[in-house]
C-alpha positions in Angstrom: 0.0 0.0 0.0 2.7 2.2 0.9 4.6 1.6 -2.0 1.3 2.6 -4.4 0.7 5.7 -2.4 4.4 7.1 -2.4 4.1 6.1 -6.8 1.1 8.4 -6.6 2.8 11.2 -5.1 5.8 11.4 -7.5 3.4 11.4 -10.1 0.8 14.1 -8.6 4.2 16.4 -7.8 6.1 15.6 -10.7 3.9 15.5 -13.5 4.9 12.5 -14.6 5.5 8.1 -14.3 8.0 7.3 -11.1 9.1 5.2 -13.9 9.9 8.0 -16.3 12.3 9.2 -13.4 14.6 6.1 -12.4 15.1 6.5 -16.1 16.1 9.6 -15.6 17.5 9.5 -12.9 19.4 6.3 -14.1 20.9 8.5 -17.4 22.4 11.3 -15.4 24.2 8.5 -13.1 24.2 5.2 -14.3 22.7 1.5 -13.2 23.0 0.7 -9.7 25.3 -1.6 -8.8 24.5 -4.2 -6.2 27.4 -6.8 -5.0 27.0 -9.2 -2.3 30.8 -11.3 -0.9 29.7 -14.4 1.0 32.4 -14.9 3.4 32.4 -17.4 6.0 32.5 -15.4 9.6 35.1 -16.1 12.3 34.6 -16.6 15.9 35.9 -13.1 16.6 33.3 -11.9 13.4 30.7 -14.3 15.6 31.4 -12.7 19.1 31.3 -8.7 17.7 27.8 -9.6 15.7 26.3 -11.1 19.5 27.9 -8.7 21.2 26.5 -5.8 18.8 22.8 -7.6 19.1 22.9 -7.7 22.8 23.8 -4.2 23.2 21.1 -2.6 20.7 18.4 -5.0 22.6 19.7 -3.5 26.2 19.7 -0.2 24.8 16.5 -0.3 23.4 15.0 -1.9 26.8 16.8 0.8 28.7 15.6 3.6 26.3 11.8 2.4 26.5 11.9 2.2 30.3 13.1 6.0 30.3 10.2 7.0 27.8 7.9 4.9 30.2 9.3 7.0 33.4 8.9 10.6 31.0 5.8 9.9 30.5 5.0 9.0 33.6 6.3 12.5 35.1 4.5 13.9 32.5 0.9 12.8 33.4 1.8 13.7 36.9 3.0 17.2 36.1 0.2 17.9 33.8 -2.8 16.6 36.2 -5.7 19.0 37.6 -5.5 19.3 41.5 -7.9 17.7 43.0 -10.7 20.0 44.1 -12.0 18.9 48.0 
């Protein structure tokens, strides 16, 4: 869907096919190039790629416990007084 409605933009903006423009876009500066080395990994190459995983899953853990405390304050900042 998203795809469809980011064609129809280009095309309501530009005037014109998205296709038209890769064409374009592809004459002023050429094919894209795409290579890919398979290469067997290491157990150093191993250890970095956990290690790397484990620390963007702690951060990530650690950075929605802070938004959950923000928002927390927030509420309690932003509440009416109770009127007795």
């Amino acid at each position: 869907m998203v795809p469809a409605l980011l064609a129809a933009e280009i095309t309501a903006r530009m005037g014109r096919d998205p296709g038209e423009s890769i064409v374009s876009l592809q004459a002023n500066s050429g094919e894209p190039v795409y290579d890919r080395v398979e290469a067997p990994a290491d157990t150093g190459a191993k250890t970095n790629a956990r290690t790397a995983s484990h620390r963007s899953r702690y951060c990530l853990q650690n950075w929605r416990a802070k938004k959950s405390r923000a928002s927390s304050l927030m509420r309690l900042a932003t509440a009416q007084p109770s009127v007795v």
